[in-house]
C-alpha positions in Angstrom: 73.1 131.0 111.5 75.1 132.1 114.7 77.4 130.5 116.5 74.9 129.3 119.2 72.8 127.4 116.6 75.6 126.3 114.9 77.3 124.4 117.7 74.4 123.0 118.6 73.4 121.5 114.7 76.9 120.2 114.1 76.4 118.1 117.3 73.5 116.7 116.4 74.8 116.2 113.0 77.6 114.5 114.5 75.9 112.1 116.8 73.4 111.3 114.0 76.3 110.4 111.9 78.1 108.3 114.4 74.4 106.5 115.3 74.2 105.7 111.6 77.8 104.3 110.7 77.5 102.3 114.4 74.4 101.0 112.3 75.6 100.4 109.5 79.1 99.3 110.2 78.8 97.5 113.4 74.9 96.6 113.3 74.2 95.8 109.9 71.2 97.4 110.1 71.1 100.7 108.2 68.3 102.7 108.9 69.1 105.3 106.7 70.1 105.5 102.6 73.1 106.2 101.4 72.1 109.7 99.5 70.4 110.9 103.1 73.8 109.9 104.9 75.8 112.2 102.6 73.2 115.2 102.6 74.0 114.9 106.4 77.4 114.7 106.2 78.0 117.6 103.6 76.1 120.0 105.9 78.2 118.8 108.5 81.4 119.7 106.4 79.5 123.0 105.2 79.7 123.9 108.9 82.8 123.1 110.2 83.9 125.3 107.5 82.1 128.3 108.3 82.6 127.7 112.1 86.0 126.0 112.4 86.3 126.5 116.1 83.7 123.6 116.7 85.6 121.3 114.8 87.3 118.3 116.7 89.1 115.5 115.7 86.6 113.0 116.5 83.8 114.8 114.1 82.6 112.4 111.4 83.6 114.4 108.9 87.3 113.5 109.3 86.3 110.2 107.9 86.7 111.7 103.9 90.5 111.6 104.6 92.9 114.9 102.7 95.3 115.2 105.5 99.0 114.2 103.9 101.1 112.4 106.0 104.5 112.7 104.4 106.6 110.7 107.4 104.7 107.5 109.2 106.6 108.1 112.6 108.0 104.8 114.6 106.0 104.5 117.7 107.0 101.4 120.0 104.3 99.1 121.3 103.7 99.2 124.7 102.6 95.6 124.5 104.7 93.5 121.6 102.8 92.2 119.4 104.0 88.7 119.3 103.3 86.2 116.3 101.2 83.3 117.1 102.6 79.4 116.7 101.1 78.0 113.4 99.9 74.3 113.5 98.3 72.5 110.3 97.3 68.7 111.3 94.8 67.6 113.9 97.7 66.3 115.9 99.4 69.7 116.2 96.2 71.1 118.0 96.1 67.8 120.2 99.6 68.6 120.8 98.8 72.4 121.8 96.1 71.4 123.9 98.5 69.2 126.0 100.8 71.7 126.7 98.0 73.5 127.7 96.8 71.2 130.3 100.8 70.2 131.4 101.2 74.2 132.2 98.6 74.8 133.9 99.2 71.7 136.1 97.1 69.2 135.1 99.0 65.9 135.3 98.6 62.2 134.9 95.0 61.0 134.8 94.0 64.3 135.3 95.6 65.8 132.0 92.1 65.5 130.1 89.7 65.3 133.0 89.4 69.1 132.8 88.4 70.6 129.6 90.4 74.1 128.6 87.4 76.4 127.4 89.0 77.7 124.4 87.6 80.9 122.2 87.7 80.1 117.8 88.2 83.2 116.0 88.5 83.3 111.8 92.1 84.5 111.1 91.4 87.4 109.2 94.1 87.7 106.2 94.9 91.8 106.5 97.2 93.8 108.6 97.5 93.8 112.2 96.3 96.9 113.9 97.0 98.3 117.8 94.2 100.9 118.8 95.3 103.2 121.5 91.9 105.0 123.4 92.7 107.2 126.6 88.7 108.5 128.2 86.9 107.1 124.9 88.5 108.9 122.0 91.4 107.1 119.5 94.7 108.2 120.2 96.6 106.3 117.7 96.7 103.7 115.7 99.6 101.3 115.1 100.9 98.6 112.8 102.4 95.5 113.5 106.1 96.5 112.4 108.8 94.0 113.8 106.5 93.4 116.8 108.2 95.9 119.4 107.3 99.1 117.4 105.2 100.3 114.0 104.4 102.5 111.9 101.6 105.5 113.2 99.3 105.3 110.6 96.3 107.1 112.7 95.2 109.4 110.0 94.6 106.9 107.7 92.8 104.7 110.3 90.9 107.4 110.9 89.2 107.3 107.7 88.0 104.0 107.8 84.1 104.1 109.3 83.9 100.7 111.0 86.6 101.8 113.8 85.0 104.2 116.3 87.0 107.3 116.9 84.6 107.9 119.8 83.2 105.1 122.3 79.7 105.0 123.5 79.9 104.4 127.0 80.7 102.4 130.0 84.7 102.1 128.7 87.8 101.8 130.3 90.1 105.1 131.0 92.7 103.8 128.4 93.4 100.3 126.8 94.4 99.2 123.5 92.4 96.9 121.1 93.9 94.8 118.0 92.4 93.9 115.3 93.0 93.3 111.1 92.1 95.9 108.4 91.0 94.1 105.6 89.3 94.8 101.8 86.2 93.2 102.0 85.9 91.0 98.7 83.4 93.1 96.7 85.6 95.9 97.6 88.7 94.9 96.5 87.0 93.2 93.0 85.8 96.7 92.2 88.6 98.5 92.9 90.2 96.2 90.6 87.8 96.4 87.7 88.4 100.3 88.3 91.7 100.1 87.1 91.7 97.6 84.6 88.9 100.0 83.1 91.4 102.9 83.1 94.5 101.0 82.5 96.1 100.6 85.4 97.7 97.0 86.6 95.2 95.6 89.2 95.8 95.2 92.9 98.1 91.8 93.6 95.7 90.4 96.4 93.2 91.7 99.3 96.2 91.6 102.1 98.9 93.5 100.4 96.5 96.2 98.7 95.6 96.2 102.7 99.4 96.9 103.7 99.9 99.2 101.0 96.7 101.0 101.2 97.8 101.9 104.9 101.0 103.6 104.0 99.2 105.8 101.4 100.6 109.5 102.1 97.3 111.1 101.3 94.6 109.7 103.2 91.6 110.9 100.7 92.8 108.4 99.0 92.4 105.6 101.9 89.1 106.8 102.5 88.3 106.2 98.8 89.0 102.4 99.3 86.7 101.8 101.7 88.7 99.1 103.9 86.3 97.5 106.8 88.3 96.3 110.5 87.6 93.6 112.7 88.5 93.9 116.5 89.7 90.8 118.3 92.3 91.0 121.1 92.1 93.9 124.0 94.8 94.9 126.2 95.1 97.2 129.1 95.1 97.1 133.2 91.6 98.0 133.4 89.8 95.6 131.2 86.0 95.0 132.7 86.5 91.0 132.4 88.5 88.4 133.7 87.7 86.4 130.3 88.6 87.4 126.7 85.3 86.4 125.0 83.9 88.7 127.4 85.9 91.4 126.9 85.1 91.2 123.1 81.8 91.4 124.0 82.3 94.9 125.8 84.1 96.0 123.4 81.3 95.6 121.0 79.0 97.6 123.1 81.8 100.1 122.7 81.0 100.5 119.0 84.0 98.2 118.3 83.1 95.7 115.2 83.6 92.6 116.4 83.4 89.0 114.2 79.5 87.4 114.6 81.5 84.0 113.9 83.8 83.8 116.9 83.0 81.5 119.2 83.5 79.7 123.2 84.2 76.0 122.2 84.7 73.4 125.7 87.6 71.0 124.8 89.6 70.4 122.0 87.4 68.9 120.4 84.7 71.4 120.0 87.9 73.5 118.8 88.5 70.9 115.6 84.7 70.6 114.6 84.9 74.6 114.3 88.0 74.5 112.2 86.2 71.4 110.2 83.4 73.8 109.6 85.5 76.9 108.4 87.3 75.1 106.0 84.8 74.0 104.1 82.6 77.2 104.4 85.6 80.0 104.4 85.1 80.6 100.5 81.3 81.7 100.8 82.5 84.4 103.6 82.5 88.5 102.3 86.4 88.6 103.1 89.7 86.4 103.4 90.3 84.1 105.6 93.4 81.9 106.2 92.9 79.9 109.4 91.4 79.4 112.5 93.2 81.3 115.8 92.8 79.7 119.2 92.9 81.0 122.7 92.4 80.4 126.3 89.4 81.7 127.2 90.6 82.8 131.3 93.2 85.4 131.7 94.3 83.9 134.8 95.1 80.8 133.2 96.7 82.8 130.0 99.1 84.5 133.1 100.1 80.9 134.4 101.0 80.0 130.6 102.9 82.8 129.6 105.2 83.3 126.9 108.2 82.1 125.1 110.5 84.3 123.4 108.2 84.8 120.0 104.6 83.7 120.8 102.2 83.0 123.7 101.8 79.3 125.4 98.2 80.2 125.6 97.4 81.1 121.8 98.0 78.8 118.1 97.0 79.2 114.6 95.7 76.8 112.7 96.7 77.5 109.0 94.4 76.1 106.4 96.3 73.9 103.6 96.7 75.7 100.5 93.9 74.9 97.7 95.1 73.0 94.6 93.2 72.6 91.4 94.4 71.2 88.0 94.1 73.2 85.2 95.6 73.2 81.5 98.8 74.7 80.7 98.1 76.6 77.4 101.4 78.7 76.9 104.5 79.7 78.2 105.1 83.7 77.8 108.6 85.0 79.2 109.0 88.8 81.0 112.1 90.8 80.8 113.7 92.5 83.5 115.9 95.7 83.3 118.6 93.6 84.6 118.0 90.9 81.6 116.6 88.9 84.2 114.2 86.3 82.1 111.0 84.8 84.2 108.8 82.4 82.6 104.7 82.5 83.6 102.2 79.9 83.1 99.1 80.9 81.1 96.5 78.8 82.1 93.3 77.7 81.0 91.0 79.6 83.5 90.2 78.6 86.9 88.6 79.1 90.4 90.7 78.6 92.7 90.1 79.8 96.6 87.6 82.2 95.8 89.5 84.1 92.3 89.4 82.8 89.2 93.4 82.4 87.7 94.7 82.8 84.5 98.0 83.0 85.4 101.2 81.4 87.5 104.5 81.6 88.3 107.2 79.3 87.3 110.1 81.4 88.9 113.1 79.9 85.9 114.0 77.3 83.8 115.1 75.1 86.7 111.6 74.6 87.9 110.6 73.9 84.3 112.7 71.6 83.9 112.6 69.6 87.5 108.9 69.8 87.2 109.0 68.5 83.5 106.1 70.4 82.6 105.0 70.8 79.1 102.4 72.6 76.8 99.4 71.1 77.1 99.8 69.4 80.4 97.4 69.5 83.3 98.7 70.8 86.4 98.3 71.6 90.1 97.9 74.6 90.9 98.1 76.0 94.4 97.6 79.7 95.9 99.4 79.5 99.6 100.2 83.5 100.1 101.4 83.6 96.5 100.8 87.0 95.2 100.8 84.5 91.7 99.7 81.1 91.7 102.2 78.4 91.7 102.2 75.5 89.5 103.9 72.5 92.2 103.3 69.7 90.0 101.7 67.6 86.7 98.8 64.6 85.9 101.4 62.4 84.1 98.1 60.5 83.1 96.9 63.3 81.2 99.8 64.2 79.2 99.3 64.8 75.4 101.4 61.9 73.5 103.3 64.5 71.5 104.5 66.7 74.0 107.6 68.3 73.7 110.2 69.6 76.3 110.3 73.3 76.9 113.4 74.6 76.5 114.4 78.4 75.6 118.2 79.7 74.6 117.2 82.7 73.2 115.3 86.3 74.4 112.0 86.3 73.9 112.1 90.1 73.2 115.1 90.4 71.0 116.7 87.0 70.4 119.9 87.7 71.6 121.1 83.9 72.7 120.9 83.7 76.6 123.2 83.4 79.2 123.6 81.9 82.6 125.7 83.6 85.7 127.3 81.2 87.7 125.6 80.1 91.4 122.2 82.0 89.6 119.0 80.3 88.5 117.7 82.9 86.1 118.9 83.5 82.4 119.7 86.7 81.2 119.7 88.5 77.7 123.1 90.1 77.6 121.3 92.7 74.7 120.9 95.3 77.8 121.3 98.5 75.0 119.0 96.8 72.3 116.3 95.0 74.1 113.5 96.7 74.1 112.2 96.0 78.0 115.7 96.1 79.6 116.0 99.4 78.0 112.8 100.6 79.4 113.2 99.2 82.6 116.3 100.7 82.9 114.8 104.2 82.2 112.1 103.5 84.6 114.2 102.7 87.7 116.7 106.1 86.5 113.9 108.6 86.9 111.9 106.6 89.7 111.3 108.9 92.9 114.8 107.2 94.9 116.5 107.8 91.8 116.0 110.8 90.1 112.8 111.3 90.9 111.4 112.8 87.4 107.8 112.0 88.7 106.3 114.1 85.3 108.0 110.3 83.4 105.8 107.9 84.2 106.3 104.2 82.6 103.6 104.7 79.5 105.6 107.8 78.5 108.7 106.4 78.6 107.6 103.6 76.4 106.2 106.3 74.0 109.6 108.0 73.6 111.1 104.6 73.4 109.0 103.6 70.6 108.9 106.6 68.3 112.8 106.8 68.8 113.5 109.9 70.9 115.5 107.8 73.7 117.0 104.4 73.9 119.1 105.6 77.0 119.0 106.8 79.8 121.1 110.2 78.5 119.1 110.3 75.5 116.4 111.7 78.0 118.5 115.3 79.0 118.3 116.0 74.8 114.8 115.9 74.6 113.1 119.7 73.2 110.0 120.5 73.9 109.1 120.9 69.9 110.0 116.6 70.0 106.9 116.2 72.6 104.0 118.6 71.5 103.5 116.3 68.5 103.2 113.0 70.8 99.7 111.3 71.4 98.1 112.6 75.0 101.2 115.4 75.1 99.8 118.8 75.6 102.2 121.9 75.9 101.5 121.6 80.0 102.6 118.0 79.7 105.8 118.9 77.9 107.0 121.9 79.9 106.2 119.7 83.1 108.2 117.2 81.9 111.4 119.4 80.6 111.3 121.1 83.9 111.2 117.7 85.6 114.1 116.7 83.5 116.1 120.1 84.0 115.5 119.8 88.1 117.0 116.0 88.2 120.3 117.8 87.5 120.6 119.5 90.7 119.6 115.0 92.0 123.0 114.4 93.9 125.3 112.1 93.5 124.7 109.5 96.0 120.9 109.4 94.2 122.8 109.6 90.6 124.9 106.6 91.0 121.7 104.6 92.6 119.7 105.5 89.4 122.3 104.4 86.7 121.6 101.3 87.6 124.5 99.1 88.6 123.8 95.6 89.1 123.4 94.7 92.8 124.0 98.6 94.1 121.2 99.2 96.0 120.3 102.5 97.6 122.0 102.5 100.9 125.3 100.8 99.1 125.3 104.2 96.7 125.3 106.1 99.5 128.2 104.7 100.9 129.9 104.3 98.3 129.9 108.0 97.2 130.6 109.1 100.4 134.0 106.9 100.3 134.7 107.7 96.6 133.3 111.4 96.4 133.4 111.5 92.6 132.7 109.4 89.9 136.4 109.9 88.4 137.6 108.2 91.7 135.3 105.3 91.2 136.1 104.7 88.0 139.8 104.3 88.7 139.1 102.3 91.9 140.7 99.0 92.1 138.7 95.8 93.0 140.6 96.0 96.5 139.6 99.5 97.2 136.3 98.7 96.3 136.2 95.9 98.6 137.5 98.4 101.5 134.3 100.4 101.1 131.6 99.4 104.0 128.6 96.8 102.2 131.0 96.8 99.2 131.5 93.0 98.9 133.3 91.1 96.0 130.0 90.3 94.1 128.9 94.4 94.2 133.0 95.2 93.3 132.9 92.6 90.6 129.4 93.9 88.7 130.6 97.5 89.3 133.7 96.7 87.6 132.4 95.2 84.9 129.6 97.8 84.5 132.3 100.9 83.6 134.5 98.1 81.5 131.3 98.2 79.3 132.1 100.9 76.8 127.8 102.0 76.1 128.1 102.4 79.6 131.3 104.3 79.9 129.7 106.9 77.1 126.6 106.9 78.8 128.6 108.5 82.4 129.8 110.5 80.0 127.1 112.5 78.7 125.4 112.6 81.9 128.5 114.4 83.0 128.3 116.8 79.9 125.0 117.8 81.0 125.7 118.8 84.1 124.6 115.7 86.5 126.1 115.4 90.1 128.8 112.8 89.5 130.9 114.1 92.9 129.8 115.4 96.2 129.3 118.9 96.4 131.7 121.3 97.6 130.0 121.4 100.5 129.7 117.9 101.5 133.0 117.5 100.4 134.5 120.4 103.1 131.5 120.2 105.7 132.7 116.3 106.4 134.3 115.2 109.4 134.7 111.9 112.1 133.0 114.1 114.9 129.7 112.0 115.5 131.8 108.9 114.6 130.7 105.7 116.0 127.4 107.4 117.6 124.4 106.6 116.8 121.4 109.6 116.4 117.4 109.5 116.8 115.3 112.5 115.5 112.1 113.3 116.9 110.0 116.3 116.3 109.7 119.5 113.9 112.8 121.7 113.2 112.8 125.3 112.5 116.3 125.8 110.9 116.7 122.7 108.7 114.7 119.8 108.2 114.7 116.6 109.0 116.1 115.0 106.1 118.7 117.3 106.2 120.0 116.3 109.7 120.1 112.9 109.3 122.5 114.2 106.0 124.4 116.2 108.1 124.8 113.1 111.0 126.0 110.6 108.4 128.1 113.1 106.7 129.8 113.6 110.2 130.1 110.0 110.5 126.9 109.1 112.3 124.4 106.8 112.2 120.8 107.8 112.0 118.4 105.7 113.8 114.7 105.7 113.7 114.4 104.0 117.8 115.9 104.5 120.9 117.8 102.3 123.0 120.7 101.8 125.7 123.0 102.0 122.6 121.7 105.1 121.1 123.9 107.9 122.0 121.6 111.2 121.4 118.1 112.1 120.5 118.2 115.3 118.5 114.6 116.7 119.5 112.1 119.6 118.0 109.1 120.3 119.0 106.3 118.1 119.2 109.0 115.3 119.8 106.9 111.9 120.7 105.9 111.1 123.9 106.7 108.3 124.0 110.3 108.5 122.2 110.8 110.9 125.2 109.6 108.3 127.8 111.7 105.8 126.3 115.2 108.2 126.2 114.4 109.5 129.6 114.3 105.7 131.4 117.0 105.0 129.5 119.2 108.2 130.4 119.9 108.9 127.1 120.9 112.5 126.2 118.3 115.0 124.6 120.1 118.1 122.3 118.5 120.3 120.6 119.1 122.1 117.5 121.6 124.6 118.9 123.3 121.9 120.7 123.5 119.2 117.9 125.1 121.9 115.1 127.5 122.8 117.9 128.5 119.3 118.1 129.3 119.2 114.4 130.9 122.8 114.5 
């Protein structure tokens, strides 16, 4: 085929595709299968290979996803995205709808003699969306963040087939739409079943596999889970109508997928017959739901309401109450954290409860037991508000066996080491943190996790296996580990063991910031490591600290100087440093570090935007807090520099120029630090 021919048959292919997934996604009404849709799509691919210059970035074909996205880049919003007002009663949408009527004037007699026309939406339970298009094409795609600025996650968006990446006609220049990503029930169920199947812990609920889906580095990998969007709010200076349910309409002509269940209601009394409705029917819908959102229908009377600080006068959500069921308390089981950390869960007789059936619920510690009362064999209420595990918030006294016995617990369930309680803390702990089996293994676990030491070839089934037959019960048991030890393990071939001695090797050069987060000291979180090894610079230093110069040490307060006191005074733990050090871990800042330091960028605070050519851009933000910097990821009047590559953001650069702030560039920044 030649060029001509092929330019021509990948656009046709490519507006047959889009005509199909508008179909499809938007229509509900395929009119092709699913087999002749990828026959189409594979020549498409098969194409775009061979002829690459006729690729664009609006082809279908980028729907399959493969681009890695190793950075999600802060973008700011140009609108905020504000969080609506919740309400749960009848009265608070009474109340809503009379400070709608006071702001807009409406006094006295007159405060109900004009019905507001109102638009009902379902409040989709997912994760916010802004849609950027500039002449009908997406430009990005942003989350929610804090409100004034996201995460760019416009790869991954781009995979999912109900979000246009090309408008049909009859659009606005450039607006942005919002909307909710969501799994689709069916979806999310057989994603699940997926990995119980292979042995992998299933996904906690629909909104949070949403969230986490989203931030997915490799975006095959979105594309696989086959999230669906709803489009619900649009924003821009050209928008065709003075009325939002009007605008949603457009915007469904667009190829946007709109809800078929939103609706104009006149008064607020239409408004509580449609939330009526939707809580009784939510459960029979394809996908979450939560509530009910309410607007004002007339921009013009939106633009009289305004705003306060956090949400608009012109907009509510109505939050469904929670759904409780009673159900039969068959056991108590108890988990072990690495830190000791004992949590007991209900096992419960199973039940359906908003939409799932649960076996399972949270009971957080003893102190809930035990203000609850709640015993083997009670019944109790169950209720799943936003719980990623049921709750248990109460018991039918009337139900209670007669012989039921308080449950009380003093010893591990794991080891039975006798239990003990830190003052001011509502957990128990198993003081056994050498010889109890899941404290042991957690500990391992959070040593070689990707923060830590990142020995991604140890993943948590291995570690248990070595744990098991006896090769480590510490994390320095791991760095005396031969490759003749693994070849004879279960599911080890020689691959599998060289990959995971080279992992092990390569964690040595980890430094020791990294090193002293992945020993796992109580309370010593990431960013407290850091600063602590930048104060200390070697282990020896830290060991001999006193509690005082600890507590001199920025985010070093007396609970972190106590635990890491009391972590070295531990002897297993004293040996453990040891052998680490014997091996040849990072236990002091490198020479480098150690001479390369200095106050120059002290008390100035640093954003990086754009690719580098002579280091990257983790290792600027080293070298700004090693000078005594402050990296941070958005600009404003008190940011003191933006260090810029190329590609740097536009609108990072809009931002720093209408806020004078100074843009360096490599040259100039390593000056600074000279």
């Amino acid at each position: 085929m030649d060029k001509t021919a092929a330019k021509a048959r990948i656009e046709e292919l490519s507006k047959q595709l889009e005509q199909h997934n508008y179909n499809y996604y938007v229509l509900d009404n395929p009119t092709i299968s699913d087999f002749d849709f990828d026959k189409l799509l594979e020549e498409l691919i098969a194409l775009e290979k061979q002829f690459p210059e006729f690729l664009n970035a609006e082809s279908p074909s980028q729907r399959v996803g493969g681009q890695i996205t190793k950075e999600f880049k802060s973008v700011k919003h140009k609108y905020p995205m504000l969080s609506l007002s919740n309400s749960y009663s009848t009265e608070d949408m009474e109340d809503f709808d009379r400070r709608v009527c006071e702001g807009l004037g409406m006094k006295g007699n007159d405060l109900f003699a004009q019905e507001i026309e109102y638009v009902c939406e379902l409040k989709f339970d997912g994760l916010s969306i802004g849609l950027t298009y500039v002449d009908g094409k997406l430009q990005y795609a942003v989350t929610r963040g804090d409100g004034v600025q996201g995460d760019d996650v416009t790869t991954n968006v781009k995979t999912i087939k109900s979000i246009p990446l090309k408008l049909r006609e009859n659009f606005p220049k450039e607006f942005e739409i919002r909307g909710e990503i969501f799994f689709p029930r069916k979806v999310f169920d057989a994603i699940n079943k997926e990995r119980e199947d292979i042995g992998e812990p299933p996904l906690a609920n629909p909104r949070n596999a949403a969230s986490g889906t989203m931030k997915m580095q490799d975006s095959a990998v979105v594309a696989k889970r086959n999230l669906d969007c709803f489009l619900y709010h649009m924003l821009g200076e050209n928008v065709p109508h003075q009325k939002h349910y009007e605008n949603i309409l457009a915007a469904k002509s667009w190829g946007f997928k709109t809800s078929e269940h939103t609706k104009v209601c006149s008064g607020i009394q239409e408004v509580l017959k449609f939330i009526e409705h939707w809580d009784k029917e939510r459960h029979n819908l394809p996908f979450e739901i939560d509530g009910i959102v309410i607007k004002v229908n007339d921009y013009k009377q939106q633009n009289n309401l305004g705003f306060t600080a956090k949400s608009p006068r012109w907009a509510i959500a109505y939050k469904f109450k929670a759904e409780q069921v009673s159900t039969e308390l068959q056991s108590i089981s108890y988990q072990v954290g690495r830190t000791g950390a004992i949590t007991p869960v209900a096992n419960l007789k199973p039940v359906l409860l908003a939409g799932t059936t649960v076996k399972r619920a949270s009971l957080h510690n003893a102190d809930i037991i035990e203000k609850l009362d709640v015993r083997i064999g009670d019944f109790v209420y169950v209720e799943k508000g936003g719980e990623i595990i049921p709750k248990i918030i109460g018991v039918d006294l009337s139900k209670r066996p007669a012989d039921s016995k308080t449950i009380y617990i003093d010893a591990c369930p794991e080891c039975g080491t006798k239990l003990v309680r830190h003052e001011d803390e509502a957990a128990h702990y198993c003081p056994n943190e050498m010889g109890c089996a899941p404290q042991v293994k957690g500990k391992i676990e959070h040593f070689v996790a990707r923060k830590g030491m990142n020995i991604d070839s140890l993943g948590g089934e291995t570690i248990a296996q070595l744990y098991e037959v006896g090769l480590i019960k510490n994390i320095a048991d791991l760095y005396d580990l031969k490759k003749e030890q693994l070849l004879p393990l279960e599911r080890m071939a020689e691959k599998s063991a060289d990959n995971l001695i080279e992992g092990i090797e390569a964690s040595k050069k980890v430094p020791f910031e990294r090193v002293l987060f992945a020993i796992g000291i109580r309370h010593v979180g990431e960013t407290t490591a850091k600063k602590i090894s930048k104060k200390v610079k070697s282990i020896k230093v830290l060991l001999n600290s006193t509690k005082e110069e600890l507590l001199a040490i920025d985010e070093v307060g007396e609970i972190i100087a106590v635990s890491i006191a009391e972590h070295f005074s531990n002897p297993n733990n004293k040996n453990i440093v040891d052998r680490l050090i014997a091996k040849g871990l990072q236990f002091e800042l490198s020479e480098e570090q150690q001479q390369g330091g200095s106050d120059k960028l002290k008390d100035l605070s640093i954003v990086i935007s754009g690719v580098f050519e002579k280091f990257s851009r983790d290792q600027y933000k080293e070298m700004i807090e090693l000078h005594g910097g402050k990296n941070s990821s958005s600009i404003s009047k008190k940011t003191s520099y933006v260090l810029a590559g190329d590609n740097m953001g536009p609108e990072k650069l809009k931002k720093a120029e209408s806020l004078g702030v100074k843009i360096i560039n490599e040259d100039e920044f390593l000056e600074l630090i000279k």
